[in-house]
C-alpha positions as CSV (number, residue, x, y, z in Angstrom):
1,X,107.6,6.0,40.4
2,X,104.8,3.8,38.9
3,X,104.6,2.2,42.3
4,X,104.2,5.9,44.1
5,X,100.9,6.7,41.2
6,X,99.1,3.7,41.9
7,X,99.4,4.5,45.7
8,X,98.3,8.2,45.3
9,X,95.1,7.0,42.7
10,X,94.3,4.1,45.3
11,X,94.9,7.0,48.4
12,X,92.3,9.4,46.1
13,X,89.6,6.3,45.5
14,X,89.5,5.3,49.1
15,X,89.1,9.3,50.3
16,X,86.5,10.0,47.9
17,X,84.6,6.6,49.4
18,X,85.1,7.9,52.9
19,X,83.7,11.2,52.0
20,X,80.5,9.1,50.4
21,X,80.0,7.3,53.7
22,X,80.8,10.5,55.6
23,X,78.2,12.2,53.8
24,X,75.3,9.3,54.1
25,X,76.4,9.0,58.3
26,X,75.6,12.5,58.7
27,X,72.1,11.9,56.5
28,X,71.3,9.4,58.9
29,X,72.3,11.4,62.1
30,X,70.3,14.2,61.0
31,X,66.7,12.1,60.2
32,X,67.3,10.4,63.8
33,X,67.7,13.8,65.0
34,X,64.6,14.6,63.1
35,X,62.7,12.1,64.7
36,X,63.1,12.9,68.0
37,X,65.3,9.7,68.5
38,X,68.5,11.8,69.5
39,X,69.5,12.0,72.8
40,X,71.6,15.1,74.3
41,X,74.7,14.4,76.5
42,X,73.0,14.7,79.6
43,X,70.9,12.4,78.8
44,X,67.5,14.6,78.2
45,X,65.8,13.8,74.6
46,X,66.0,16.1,71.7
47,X,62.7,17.0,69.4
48,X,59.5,15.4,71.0
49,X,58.8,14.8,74.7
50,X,58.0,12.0,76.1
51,X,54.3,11.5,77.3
52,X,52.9,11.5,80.8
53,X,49.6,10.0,82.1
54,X,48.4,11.1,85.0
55,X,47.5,8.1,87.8
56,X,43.6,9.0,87.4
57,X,43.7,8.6,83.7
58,X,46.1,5.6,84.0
59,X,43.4,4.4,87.1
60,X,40.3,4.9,84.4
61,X,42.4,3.0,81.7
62,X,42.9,0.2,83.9
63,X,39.4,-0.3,85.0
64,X,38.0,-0.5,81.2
65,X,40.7,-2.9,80.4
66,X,38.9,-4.9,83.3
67,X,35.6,-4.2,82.3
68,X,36.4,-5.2,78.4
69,X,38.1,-8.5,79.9
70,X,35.4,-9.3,82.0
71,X,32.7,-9.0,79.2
72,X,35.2,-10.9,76.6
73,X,35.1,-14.1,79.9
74,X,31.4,-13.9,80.1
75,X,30.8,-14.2,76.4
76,X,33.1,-17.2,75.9
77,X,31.5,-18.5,78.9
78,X,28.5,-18.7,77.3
79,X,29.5,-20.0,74.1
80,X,28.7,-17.1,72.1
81,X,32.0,-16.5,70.8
């Protein structure tokens, strides 16, 4: 019978540790879900939606990048930087 205690106490430790890690799993699910990191089952995010750029503003974007390249070449060129 002593054997049969000791199994029940150990049975009652380890459930009430399961619980614990239950409890912090679903605190983690629940700040991913939060943060818009969650996905649905069809594959489609949950919370914020991803953002588009149009090809004009990505076209604009790409030229400056160019532009501030350029200017960085031509000042190393001369030996100003």
């Amino acid at each position: 019978m002593d054997i049969l205690a000791a199994l029940k106490q150990e049975e009652a430790k380890l459930q009430k540790q399961a619980d614990k890690v239950r409890q912090q799993l679903n605190a983690v699910r629940a700040a991913r879900k939060i943060l818009g990191r969650e996905v649905a089952g069809g594959g489609k995010r949950i919370g914020r939606k991803k953002r588009v750029m149009s090809s004009a503003a990505r076209a604009k974007n790409g030229k400056a990048t160019k532009e501030r390249w350029a200017k960085l070449r031509a000042a190393k060129a001369k030996g100003k930087r």
